[in-house]
N, CA, C and O atoms as CSV, one atom per row, in Angstrom:
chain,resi,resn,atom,element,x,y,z
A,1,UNK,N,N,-17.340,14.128,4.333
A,1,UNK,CA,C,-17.283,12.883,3.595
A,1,UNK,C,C,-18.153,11.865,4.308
A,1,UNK,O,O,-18.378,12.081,5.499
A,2,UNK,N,N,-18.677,10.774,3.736
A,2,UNK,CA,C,-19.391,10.062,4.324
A,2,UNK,C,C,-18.378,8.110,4.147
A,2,UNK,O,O,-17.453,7.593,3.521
A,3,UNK,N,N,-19.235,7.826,5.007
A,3,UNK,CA,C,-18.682,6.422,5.243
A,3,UNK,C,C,-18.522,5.743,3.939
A,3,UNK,O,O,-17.538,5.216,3.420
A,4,UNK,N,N,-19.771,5.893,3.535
A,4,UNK,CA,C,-19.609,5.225,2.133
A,4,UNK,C,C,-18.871,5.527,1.011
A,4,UNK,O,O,-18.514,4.621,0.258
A,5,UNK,N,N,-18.526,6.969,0.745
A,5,UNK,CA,C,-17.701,7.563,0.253
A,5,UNK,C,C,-16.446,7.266,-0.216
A,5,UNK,O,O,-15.957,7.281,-1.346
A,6,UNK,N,N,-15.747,6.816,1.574
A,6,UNK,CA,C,-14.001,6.302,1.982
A,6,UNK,C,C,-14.266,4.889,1.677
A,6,UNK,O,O,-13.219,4.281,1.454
A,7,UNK,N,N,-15.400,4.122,1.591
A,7,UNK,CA,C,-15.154,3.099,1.094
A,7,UNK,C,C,-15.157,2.688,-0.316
A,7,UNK,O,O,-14.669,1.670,-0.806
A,8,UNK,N,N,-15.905,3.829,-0.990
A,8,UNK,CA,C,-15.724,3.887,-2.861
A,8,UNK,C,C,-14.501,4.046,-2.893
A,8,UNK,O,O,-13.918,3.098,-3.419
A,9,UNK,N,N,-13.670,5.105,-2.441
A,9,UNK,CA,C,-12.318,5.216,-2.861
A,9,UNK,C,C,-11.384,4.450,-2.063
A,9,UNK,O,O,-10.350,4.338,-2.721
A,10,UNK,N,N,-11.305,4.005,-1.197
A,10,UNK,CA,C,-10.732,2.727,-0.406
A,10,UNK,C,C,-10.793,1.325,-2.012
A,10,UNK,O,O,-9.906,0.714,-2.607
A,11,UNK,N,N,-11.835,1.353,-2.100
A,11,UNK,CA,C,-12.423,0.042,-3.432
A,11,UNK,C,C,-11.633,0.493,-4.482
A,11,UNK,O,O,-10.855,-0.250,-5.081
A,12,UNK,N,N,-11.805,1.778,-4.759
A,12,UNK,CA,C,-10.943,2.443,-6.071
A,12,UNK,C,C,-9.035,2.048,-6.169
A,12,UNK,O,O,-8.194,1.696,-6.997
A,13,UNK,N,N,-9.157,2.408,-4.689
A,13,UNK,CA,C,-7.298,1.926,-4.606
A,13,UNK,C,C,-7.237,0.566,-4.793
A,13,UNK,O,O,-6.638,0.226,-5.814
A,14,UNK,N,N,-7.669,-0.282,-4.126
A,14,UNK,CA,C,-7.713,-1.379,-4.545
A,14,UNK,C,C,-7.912,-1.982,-5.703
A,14,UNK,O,O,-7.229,-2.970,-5.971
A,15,UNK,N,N,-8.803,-1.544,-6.535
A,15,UNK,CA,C,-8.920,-1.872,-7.963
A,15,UNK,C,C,-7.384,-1.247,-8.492
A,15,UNK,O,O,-6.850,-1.966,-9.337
A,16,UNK,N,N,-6.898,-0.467,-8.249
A,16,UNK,CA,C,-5.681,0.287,-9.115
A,16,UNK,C,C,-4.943,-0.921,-8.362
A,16,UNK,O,O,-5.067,-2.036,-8.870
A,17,UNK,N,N,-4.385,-0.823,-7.500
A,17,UNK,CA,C,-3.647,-1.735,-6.848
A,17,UNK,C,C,-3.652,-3.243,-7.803
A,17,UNK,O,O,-2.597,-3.667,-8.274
A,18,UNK,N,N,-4.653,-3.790,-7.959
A,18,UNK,CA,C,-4.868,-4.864,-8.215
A,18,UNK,C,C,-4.000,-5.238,-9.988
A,18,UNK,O,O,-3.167,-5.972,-10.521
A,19,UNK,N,N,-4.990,-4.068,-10.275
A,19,UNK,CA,C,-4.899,-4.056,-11.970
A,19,UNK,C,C,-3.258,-3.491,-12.225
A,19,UNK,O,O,-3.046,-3.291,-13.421
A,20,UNK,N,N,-2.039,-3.194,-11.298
A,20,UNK,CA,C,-0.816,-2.505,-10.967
A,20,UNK,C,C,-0.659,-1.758,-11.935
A,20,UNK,O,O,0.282,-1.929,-12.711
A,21,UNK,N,N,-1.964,-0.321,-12.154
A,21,UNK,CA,C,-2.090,0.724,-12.577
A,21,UNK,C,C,-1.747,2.072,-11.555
A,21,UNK,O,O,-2.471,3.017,-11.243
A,22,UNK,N,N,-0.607,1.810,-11.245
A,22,UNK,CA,C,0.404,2.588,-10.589
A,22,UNK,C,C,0.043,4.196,-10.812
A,22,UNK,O,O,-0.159,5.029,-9.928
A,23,UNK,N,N,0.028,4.329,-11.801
A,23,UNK,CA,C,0.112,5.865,-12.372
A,23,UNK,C,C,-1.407,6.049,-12.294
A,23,UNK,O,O,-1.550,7.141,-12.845
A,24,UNK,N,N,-2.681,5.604,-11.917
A,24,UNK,CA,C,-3.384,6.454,-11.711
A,24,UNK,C,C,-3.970,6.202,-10.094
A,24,UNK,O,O,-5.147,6.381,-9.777
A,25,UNK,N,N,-2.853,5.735,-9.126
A,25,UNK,CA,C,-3.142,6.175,-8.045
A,25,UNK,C,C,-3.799,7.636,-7.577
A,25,UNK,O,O,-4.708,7.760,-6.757
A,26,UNK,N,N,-3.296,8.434,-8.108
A,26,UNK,CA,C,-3.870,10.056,-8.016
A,26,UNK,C,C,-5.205,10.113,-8.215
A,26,UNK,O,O,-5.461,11.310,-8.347
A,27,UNK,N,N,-6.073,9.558,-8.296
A,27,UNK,CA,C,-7.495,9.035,-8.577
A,27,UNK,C,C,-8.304,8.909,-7.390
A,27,UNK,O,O,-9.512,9.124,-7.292
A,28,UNK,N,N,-7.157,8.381,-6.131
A,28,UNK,CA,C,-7.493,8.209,-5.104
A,28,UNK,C,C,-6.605,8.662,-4.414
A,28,UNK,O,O,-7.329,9.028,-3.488
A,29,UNK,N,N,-5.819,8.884,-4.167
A,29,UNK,CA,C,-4.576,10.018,-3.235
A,29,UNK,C,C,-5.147,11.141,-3.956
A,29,UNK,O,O,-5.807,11.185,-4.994
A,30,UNK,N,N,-4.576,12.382,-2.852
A,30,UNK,CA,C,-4.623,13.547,-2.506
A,30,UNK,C,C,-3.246,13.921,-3.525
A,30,UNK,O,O,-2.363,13.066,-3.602
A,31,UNK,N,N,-3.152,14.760,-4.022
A,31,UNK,CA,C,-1.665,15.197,-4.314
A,31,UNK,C,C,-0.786,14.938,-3.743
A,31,UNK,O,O,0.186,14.208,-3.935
A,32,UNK,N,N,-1.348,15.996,-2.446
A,32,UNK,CA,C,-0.001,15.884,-1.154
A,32,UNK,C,C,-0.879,15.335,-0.368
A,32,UNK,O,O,-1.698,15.897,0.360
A,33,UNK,N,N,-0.674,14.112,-0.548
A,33,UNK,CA,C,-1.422,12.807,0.659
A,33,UNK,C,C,0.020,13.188,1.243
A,33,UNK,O,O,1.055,13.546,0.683
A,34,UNK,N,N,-0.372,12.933,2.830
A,34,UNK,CA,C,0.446,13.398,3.872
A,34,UNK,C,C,0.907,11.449,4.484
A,34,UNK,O,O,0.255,10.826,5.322
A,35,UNK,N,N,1.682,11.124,4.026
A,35,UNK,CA,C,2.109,9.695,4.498
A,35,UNK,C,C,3.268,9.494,5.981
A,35,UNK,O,O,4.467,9.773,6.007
A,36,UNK,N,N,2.469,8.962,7.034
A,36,UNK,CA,C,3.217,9.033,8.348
A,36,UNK,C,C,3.998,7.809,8.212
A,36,UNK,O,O,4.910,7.685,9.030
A,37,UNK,N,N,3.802,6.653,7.149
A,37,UNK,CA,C,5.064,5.409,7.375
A,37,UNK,C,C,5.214,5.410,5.755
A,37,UNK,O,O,4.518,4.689,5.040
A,38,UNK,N,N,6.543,6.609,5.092
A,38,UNK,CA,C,6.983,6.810,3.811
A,38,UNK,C,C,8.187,5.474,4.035
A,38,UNK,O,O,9.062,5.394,4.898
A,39,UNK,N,N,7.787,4.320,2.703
A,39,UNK,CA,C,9.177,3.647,1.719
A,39,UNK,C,C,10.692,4.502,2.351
A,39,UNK,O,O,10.815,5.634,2.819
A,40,UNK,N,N,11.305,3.838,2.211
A,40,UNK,CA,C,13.135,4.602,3.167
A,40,UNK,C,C,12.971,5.621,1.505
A,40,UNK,O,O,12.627,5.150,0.421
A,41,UNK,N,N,13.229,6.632,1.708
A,41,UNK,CA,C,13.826,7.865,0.788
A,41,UNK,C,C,12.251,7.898,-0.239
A,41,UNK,O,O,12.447,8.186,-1.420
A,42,UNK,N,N,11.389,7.738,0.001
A,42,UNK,CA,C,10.248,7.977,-1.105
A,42,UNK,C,C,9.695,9.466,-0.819
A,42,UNK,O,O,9.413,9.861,0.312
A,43,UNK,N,N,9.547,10.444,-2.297
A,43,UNK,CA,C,9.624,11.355,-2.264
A,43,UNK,C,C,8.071,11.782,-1.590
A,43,UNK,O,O,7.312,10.822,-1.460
A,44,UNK,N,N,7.673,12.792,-1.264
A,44,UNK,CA,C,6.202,13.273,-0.694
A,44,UNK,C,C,5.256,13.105,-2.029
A,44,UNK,O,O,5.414,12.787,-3.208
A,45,UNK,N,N,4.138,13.517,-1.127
A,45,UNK,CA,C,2.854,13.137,-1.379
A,45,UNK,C,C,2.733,11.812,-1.953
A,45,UNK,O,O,3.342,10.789,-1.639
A,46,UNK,N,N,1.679,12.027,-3.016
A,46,UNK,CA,C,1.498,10.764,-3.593
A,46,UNK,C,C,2.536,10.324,-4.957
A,46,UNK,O,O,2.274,9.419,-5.749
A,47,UNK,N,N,3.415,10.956,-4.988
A,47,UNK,CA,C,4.614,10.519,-5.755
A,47,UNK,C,C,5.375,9.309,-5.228
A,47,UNK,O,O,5.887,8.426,-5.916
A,48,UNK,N,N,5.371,9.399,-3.986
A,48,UNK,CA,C,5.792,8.486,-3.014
A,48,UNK,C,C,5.494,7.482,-2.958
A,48,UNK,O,O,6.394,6.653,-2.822
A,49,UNK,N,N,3.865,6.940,-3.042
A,49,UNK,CA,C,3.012,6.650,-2.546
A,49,UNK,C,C,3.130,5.572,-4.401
A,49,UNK,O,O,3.073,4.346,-4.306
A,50,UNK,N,N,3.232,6.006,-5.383
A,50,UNK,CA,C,3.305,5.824,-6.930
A,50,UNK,C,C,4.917,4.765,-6.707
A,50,UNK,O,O,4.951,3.535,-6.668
A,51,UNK,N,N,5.976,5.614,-6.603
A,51,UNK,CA,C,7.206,4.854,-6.153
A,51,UNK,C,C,7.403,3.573,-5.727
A,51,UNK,O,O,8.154,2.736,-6.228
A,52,UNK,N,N,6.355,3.409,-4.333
A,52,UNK,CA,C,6.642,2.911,-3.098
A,52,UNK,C,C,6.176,1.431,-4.147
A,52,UNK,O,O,6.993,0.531,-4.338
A,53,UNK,N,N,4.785,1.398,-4.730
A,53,UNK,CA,C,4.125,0.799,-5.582
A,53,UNK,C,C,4.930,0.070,-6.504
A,53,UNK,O,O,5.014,-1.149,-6.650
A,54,UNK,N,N,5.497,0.977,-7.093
A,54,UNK,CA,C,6.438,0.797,-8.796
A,54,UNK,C,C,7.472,-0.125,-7.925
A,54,UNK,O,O,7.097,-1.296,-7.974
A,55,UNK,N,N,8.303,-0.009,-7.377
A,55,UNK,CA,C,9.198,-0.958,-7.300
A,55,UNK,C,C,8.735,-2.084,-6.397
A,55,UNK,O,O,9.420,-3.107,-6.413
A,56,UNK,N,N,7.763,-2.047,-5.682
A,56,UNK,CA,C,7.068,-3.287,-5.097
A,56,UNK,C,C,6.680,-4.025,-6.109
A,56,UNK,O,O,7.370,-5.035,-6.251
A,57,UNK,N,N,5.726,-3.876,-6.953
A,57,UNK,CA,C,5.569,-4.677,-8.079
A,57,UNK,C,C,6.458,-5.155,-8.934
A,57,UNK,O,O,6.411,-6.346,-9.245
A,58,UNK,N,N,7.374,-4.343,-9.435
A,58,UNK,CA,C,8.487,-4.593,-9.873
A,58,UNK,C,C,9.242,-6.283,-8.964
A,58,UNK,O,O,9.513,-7.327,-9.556
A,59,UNK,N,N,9.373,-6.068,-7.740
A,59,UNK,CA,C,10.000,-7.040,-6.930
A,59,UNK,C,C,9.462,-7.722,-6.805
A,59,UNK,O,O,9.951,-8.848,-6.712
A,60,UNK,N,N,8.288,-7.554,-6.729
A,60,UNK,CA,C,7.025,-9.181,-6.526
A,60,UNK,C,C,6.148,-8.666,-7.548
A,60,UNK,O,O,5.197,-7.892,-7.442
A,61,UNK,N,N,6.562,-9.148,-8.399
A,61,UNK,CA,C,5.519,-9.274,-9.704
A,61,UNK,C,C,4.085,-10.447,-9.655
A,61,UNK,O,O,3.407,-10.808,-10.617
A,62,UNK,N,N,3.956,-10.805,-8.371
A,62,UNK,CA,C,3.476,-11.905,-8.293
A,62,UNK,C,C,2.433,-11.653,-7.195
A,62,UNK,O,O,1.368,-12.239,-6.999
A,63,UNK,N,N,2.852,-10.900,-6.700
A,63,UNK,CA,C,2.120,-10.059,-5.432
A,63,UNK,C,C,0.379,-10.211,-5.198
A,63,UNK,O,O,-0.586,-10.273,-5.960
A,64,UNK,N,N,0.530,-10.228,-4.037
A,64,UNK,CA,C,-1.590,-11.163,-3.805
A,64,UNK,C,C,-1.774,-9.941,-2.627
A,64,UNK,O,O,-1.098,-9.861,-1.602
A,65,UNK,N,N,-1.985,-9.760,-2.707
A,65,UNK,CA,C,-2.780,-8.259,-1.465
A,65,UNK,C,C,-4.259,-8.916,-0.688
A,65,UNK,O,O,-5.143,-8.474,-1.422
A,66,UNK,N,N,-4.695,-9.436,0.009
A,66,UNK,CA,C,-5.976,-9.791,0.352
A,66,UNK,C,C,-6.258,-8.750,1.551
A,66,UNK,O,O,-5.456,-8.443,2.433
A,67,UNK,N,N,-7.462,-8.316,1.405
A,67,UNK,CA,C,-8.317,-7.437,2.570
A,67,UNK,C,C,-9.036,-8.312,3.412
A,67,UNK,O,O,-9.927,-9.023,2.945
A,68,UNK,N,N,-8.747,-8.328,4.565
A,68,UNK,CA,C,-9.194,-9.189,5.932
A,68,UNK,C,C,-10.308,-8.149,6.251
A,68,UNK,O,O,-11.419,-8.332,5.755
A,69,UNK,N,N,-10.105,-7.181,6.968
A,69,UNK,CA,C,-11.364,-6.377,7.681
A,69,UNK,C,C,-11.088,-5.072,7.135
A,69,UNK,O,O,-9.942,-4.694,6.887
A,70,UNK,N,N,-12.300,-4.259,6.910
A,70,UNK,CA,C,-12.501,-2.991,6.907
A,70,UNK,C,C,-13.560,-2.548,7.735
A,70,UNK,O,O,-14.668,-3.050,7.921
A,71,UNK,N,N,-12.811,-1.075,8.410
A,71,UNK,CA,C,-13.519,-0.655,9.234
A,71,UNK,C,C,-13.708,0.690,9.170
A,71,UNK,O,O,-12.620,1.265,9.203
A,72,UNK,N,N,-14.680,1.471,9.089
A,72,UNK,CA,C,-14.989,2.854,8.458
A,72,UNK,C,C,-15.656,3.947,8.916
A,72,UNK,O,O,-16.554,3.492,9.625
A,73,UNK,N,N,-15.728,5.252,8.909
A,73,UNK,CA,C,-16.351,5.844,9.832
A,73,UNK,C,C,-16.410,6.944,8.535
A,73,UNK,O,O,-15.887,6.663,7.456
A,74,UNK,N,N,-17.157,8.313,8.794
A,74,UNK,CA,C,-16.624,8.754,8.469
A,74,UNK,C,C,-16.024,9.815,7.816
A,74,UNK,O,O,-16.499,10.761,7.187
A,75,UNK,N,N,-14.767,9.448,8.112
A,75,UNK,CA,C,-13.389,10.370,8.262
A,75,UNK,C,C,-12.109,9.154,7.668
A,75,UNK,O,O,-11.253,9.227,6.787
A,76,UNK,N,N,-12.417,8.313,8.429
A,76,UNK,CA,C,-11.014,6.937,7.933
A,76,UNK,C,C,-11.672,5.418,7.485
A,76,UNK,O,O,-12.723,5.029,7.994
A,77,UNK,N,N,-11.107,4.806,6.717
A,77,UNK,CA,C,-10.773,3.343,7.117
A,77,UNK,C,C,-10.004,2.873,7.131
A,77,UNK,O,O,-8.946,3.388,6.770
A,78,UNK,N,N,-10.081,1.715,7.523
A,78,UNK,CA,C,-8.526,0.924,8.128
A,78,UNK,C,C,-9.051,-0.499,7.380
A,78,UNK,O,O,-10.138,-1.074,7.333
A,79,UNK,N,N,-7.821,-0.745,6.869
A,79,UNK,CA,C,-7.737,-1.994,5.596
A,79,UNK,C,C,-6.852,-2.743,6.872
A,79,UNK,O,O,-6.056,-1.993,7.437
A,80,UNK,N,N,-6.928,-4.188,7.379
A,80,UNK,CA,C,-6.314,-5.319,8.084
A,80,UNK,C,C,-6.408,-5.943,6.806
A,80,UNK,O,O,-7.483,-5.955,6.206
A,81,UNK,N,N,-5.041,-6.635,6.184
A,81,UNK,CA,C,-4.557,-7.332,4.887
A,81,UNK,C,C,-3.287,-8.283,5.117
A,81,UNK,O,O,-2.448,-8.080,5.994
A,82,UNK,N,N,-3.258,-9.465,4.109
A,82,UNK,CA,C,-2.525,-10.069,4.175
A,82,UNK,C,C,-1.937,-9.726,2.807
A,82,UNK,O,O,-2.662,-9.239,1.938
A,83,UNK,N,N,-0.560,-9.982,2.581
A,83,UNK,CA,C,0.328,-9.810,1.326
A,83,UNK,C,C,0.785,-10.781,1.313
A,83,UNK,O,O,0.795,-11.492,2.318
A,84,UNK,N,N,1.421,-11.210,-0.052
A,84,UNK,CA,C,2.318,-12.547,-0.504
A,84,UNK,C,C,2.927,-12.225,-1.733
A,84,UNK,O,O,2.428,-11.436,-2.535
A,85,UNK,N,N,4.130,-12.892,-1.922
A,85,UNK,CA,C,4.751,-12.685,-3.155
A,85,UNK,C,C,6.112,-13.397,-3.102
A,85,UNK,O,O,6.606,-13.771,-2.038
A,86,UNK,N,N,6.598,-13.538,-4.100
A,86,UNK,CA,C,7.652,-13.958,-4.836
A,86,UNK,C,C,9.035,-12.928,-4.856
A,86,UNK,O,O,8.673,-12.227,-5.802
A,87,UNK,N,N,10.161,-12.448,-4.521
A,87,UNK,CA,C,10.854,-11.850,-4.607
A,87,UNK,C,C,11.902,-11.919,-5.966
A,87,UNK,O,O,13.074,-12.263,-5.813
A,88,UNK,N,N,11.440,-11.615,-7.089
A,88,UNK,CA,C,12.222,-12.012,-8.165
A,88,UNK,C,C,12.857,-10.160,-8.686
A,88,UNK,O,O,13.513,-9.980,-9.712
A,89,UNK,N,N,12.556,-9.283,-7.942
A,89,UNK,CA,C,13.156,-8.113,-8.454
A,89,UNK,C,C,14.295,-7.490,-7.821
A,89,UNK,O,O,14.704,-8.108,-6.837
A,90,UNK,N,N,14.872,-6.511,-8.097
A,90,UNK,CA,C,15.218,-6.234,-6.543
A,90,UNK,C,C,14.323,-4.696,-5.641
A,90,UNK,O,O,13.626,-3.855,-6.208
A,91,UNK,N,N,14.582,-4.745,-4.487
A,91,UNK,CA,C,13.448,-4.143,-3.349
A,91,UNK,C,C,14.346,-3.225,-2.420
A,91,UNK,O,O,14.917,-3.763,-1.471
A,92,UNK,N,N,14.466,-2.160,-2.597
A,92,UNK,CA,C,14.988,-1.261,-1.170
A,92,UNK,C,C,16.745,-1.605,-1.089
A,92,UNK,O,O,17.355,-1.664,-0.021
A,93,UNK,N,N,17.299,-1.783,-2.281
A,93,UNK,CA,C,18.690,-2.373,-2.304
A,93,UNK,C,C,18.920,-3.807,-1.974
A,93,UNK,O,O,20.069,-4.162,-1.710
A,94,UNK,N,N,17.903,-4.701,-1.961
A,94,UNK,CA,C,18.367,-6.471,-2.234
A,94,UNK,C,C,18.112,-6.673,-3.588
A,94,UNK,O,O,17.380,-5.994,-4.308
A,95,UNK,N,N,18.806,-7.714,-3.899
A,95,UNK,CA,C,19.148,-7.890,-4.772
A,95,UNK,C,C,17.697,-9.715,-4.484
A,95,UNK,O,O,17.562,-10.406,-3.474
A,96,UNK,N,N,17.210,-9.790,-5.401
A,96,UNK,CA,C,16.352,-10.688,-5.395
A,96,UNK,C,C,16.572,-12.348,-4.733
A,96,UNK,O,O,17.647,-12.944,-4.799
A,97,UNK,N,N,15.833,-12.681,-4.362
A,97,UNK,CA,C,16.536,-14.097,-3.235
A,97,UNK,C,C,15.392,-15.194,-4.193
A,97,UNK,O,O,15.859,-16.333,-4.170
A,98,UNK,N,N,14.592,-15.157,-4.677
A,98,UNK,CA,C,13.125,-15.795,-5.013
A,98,UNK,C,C,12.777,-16.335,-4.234
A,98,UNK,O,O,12.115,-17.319,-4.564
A,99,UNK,N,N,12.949,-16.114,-2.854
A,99,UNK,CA,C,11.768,-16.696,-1.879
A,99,UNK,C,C,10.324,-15.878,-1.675
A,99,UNK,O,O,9.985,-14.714,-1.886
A,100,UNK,N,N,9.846,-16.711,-1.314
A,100,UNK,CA,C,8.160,-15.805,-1.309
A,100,UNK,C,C,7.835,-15.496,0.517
A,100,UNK,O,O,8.553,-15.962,1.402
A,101,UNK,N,N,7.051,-14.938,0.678
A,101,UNK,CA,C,6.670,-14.225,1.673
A,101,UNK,C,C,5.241,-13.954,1.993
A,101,UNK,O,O,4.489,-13.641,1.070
A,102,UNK,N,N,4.796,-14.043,3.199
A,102,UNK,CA,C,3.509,-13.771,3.415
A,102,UNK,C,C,3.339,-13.094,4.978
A,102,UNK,O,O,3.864,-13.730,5.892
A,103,UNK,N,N,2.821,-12.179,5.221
A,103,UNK,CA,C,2.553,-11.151,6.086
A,103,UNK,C,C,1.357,-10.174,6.387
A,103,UNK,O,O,0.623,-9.568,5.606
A,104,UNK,N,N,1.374,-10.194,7.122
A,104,UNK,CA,C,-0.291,-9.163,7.653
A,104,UNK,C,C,0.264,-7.705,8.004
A,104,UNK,O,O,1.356,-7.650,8.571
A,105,UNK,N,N,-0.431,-6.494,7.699
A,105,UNK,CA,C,-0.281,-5.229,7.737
A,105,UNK,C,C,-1.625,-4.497,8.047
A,105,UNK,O,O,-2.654,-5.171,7.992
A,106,UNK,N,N,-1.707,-3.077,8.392
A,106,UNK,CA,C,-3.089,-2.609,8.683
A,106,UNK,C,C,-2.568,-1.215,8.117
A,106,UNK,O,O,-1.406,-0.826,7.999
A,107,UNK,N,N,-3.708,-0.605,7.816
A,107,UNK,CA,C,-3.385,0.989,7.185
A,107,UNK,C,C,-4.745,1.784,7.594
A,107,UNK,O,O,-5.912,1.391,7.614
A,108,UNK,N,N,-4.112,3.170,7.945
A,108,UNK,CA,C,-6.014,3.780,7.800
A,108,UNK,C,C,-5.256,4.994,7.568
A,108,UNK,O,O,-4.250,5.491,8.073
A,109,UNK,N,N,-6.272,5.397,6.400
A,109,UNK,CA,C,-6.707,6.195,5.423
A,109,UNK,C,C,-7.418,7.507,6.045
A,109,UNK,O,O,-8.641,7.468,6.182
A,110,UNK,N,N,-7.061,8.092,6.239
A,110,UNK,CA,C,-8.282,9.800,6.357
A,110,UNK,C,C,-8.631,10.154,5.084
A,110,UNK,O,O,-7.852,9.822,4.191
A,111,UNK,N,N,-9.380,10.606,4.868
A,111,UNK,CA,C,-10.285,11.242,3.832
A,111,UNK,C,C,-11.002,12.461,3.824
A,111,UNK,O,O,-11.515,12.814,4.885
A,112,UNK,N,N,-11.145,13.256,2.689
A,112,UNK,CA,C,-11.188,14.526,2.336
A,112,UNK,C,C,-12.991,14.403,1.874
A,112,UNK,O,O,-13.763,13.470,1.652
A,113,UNK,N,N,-13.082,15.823,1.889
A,113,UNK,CA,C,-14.592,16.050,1.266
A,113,UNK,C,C,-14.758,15.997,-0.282
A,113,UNK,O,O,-15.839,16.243,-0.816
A,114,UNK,N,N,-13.927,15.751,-0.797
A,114,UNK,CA,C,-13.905,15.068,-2.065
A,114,UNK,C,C,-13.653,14.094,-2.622
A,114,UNK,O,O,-13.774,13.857,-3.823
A,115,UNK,N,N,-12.959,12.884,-1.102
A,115,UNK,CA,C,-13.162,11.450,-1.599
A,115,UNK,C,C,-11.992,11.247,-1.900
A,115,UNK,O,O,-11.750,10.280,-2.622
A,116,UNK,N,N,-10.704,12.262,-1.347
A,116,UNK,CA,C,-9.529,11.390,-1.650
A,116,UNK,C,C,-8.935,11.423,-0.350
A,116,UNK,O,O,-9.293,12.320,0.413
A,117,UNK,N,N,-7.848,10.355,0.124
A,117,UNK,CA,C,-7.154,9.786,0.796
A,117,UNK,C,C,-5.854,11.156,0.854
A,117,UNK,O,O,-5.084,11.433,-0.066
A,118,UNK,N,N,-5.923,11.753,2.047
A,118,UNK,CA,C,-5.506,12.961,2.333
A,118,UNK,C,C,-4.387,12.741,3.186
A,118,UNK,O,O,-3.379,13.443,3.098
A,119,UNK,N,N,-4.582,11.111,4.623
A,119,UNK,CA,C,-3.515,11.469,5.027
A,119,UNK,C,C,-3.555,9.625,5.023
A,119,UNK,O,O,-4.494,8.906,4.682
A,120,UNK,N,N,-2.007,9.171,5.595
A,120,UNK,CA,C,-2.229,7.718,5.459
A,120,UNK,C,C,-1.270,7.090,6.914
A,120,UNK,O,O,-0.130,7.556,6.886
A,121,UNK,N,N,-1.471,6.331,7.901
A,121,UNK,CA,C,-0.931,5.478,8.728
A,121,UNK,C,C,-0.927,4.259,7.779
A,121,UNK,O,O,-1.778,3.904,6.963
A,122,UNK,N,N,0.603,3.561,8.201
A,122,UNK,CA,C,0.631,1.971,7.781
A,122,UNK,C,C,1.764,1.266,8.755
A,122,UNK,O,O,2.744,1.677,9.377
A,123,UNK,N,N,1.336,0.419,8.628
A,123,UNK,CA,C,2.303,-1.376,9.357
A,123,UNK,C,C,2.068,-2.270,8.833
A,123,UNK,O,O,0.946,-2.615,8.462
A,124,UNK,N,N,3.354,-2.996,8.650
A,124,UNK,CA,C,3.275,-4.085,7.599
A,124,UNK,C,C,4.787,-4.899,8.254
A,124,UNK,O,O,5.883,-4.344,8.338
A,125,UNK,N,N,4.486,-6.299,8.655
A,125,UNK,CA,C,5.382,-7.328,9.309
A,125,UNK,C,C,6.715,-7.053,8.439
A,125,UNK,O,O,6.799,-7.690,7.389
A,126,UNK,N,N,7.874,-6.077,8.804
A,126,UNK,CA,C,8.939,-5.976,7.830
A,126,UNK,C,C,9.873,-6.559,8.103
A,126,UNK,O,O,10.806,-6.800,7.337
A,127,UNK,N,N,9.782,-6.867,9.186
A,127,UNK,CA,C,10.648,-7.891,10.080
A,127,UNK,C,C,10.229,-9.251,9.633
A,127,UNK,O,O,11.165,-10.051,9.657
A,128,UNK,N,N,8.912,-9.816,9.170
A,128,UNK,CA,C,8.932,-11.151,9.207
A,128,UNK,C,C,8.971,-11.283,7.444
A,128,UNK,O,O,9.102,-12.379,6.899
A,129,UNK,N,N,8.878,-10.388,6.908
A,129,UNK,CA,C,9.131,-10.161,5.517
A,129,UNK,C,C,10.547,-10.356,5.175
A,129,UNK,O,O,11.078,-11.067,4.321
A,130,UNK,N,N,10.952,-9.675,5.915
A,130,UNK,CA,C,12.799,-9.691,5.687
A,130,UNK,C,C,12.876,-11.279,5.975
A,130,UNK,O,O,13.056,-12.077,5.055
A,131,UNK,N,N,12.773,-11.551,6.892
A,131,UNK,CA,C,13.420,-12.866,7.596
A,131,UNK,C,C,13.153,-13.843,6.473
A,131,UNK,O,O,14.017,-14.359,5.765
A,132,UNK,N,N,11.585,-14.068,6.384
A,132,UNK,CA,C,11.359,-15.097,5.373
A,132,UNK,C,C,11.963,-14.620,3.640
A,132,UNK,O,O,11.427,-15.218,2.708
A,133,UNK,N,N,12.486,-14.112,3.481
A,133,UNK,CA,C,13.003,-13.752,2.132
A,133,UNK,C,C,14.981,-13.864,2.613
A,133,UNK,O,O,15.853,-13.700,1.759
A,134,UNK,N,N,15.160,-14.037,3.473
A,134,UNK,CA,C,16.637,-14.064,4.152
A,134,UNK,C,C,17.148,-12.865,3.995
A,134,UNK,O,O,17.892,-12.571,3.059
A,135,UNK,N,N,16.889,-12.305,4.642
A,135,UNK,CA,C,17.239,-10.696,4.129
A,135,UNK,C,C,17.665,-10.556,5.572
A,135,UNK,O,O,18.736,-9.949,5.533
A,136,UNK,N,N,17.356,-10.816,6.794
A,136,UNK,CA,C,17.642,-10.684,8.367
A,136,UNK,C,C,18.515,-11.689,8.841
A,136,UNK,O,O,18.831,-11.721,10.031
């Protein structure tokens, strides 16, 4: 795969992401994208990965995703992002608070010789997410 490659489909998730066209994540995941930080109980591969999505949006319907740095090689990139949103759904068993939230996370992506996102690392402030939504 080439650098430029992980960053077409890096762009691709993001466009799905954006447009919260959930169901054609598989566009850019692997089937069995191999996820090392899975949602509490989200099923494998990219079913998971579809899930994790669906009820995030669902809970923050309002949700702002911004990409700070990308960095690419390649084999991976790594998305540094800020998130924000509104808590009007409910999320992981809370029941909705409508406070909003804003937090920085980083993810990197491995990539396949066909341009999909094969395996995935993530961190995302869940601690300062909780807190500011009163959830801690």
């Amino acid at each position: 795969m080439s650098k430029e490659n992980n960053l077409k489909t890096q762009e691709l998730i993001g466009q799905i992401l954006t447009a919260r066209e959930v169901d054609r994540l598989g566009e850019g995941f692997h089937a069995d994208v191999v996820d090392h930080d899975p949602a509490p109980d989200a099923p494998a591969g990219v079913e998971g990965i579809k899930a994790f999505w669906s009820e995030f949006f669902t809970a923050f319907p309002d949700v702002d995703l911004a990409v700070e740095t990308l960095v690419a090689d390649d084999d991976h990139v790594t998305a540094v992002f800020t998130i924000s949103g509104t808590h009007t759904g409910p999320f992981q068993g809370h029941e909705p608070t409508g406070k909003s939230f804003t937090v920085r996370g980083i993810q990197v992506g491995r990539f396949d010789d066909d341009g999909l996102l094969v395996e995935r690392w993530g961190a995302t402030d869940e601690a300062g997410l909780q807190q500011q939504l009163g959830l801690a």
